[in-house]
VEXDOBA-833294 format. One record per residue: x negated, y, z of N, C-alpha, C in turn; residue number from 1. Coordinates in Angstrom, 2 decimals, decimal comma. Layout:
! VEXDOBA-833294
X/Y/Z/X/Y/Z/X/Y/Z/NUM
...
This chain:
! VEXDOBA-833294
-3,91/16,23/-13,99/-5,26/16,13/-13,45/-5,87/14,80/-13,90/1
-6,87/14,88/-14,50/-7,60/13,52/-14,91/-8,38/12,78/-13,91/2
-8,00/11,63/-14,04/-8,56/10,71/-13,06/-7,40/10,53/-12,31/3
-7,36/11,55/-11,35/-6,47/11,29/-10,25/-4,90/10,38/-10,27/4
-5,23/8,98/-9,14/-4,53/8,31/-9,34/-3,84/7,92/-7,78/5
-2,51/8,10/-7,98/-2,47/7,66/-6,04/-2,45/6,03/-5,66/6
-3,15/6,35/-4,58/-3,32/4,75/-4,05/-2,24/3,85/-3,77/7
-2,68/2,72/-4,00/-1,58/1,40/-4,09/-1,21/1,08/-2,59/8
0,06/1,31/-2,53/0,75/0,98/-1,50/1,78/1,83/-0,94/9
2,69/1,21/0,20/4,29/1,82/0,42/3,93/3,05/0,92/10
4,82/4,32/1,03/4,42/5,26/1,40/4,18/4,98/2,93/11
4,67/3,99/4,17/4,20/4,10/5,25/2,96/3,36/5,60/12
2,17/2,53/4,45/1,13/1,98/4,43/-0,40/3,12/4,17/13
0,35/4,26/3,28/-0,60/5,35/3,26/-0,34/6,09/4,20/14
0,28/5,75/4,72/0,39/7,14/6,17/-0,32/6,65/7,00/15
-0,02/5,36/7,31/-1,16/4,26/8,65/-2,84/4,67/8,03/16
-3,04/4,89/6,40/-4,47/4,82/6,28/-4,87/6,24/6,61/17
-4,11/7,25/6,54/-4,23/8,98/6,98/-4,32/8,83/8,07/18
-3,68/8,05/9,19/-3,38/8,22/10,78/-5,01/7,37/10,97/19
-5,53/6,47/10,30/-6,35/5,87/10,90/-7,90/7,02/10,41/20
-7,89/7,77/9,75/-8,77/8,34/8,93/-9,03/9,38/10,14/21
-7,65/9,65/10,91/-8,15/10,86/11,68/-8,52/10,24/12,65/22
-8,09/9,33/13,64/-8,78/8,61/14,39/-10,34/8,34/14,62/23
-10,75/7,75/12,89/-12,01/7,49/13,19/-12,85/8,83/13,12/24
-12,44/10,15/12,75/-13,19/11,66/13,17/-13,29/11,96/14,30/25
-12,01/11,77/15,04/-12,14/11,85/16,35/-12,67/11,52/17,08/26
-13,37/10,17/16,82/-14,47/9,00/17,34/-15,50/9,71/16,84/27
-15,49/10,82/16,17/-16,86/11,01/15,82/-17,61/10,80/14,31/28
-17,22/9,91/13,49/-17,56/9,59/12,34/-17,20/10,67/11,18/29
-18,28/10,31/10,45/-18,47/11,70/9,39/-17,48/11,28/8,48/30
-17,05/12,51/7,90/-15,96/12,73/6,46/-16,61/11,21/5,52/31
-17,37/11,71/5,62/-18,35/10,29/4,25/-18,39/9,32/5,02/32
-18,74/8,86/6,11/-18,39/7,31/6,56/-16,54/7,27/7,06/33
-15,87/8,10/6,82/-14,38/7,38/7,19/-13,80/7,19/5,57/34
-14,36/8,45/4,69/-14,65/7,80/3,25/-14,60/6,39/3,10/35
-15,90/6,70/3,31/-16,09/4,89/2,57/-15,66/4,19/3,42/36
-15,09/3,60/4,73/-14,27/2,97/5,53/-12,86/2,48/4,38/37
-12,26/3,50/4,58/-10,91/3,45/3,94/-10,91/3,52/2,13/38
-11,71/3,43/1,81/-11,95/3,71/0,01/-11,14/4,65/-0,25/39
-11,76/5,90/0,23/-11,06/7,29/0,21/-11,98/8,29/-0,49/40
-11,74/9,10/-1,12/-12,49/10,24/-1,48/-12,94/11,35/-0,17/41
-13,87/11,91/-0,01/-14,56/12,61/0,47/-13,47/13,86/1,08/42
-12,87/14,18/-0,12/-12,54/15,47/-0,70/-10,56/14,89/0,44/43
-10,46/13,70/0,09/-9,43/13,28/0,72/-9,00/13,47/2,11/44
-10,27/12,98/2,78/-10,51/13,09/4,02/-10,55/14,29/4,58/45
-10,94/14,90/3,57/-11,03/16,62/4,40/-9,73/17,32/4,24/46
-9,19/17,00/3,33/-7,60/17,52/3,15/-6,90/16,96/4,33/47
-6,67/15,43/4,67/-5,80/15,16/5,56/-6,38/15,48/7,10/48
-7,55/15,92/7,05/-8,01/16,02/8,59/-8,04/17,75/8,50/49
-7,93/18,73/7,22/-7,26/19,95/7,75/-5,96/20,23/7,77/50
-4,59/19,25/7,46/-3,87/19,36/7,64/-2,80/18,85/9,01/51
-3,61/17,64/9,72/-3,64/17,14/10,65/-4,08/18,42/11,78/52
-4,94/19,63/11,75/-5,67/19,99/12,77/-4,55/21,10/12,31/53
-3,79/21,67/11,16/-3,32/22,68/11,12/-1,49/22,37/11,74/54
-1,31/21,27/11,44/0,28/21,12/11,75/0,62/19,66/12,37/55
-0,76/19,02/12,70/-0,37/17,53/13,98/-0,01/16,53/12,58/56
0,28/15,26/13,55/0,53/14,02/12,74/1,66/13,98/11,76/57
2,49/15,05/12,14/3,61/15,40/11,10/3,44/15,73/9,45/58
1,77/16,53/9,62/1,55/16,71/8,23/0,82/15,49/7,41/59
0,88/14,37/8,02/0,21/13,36/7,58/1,28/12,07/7,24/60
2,85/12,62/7,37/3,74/11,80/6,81/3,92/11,62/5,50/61
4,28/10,68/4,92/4,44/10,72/3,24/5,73/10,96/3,16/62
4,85/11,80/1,67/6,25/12,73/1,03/6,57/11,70/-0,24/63
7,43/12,47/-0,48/8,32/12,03/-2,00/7,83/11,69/-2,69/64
7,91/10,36/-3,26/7,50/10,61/-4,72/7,88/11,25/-5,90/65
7,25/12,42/-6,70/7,60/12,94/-7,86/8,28/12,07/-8,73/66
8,92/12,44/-9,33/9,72/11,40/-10,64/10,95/10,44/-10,30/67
């Protein structure tokens, strides 16, 4: 996939920025302002906040790295 690059940091440092992403929805804030909060893609936010609503904070743990 071009472009796509994963973000810098330990895998439990991206899990704190997923856990905080759903938080601030819950508060109310739009996909595009928790976006740009966290320097996240749009498209990001909506992935981890339908996977969060489909299977809880569990689906918001980091996985493996490939390779």
């Amino acid at each position: 996939m071009l472009g796509a690059m994963r973000p810098h940091g330990t895998p439990a440092q991206l899990e704190k920025r997923r856990r905080h992403a759903i938080q601030l929805l819950q508060a109310g804030k739009t996909l595009s302002a928790v976006a740009r909060a966290l320097s996240a893609s749009v498209s990001s936010v909506f992935r981890w906040w339908q996977a969060y609503r489909q299977n809880g904070l569990r689906a918001l743990r980091a996985k493996p790295t490939p390779g």
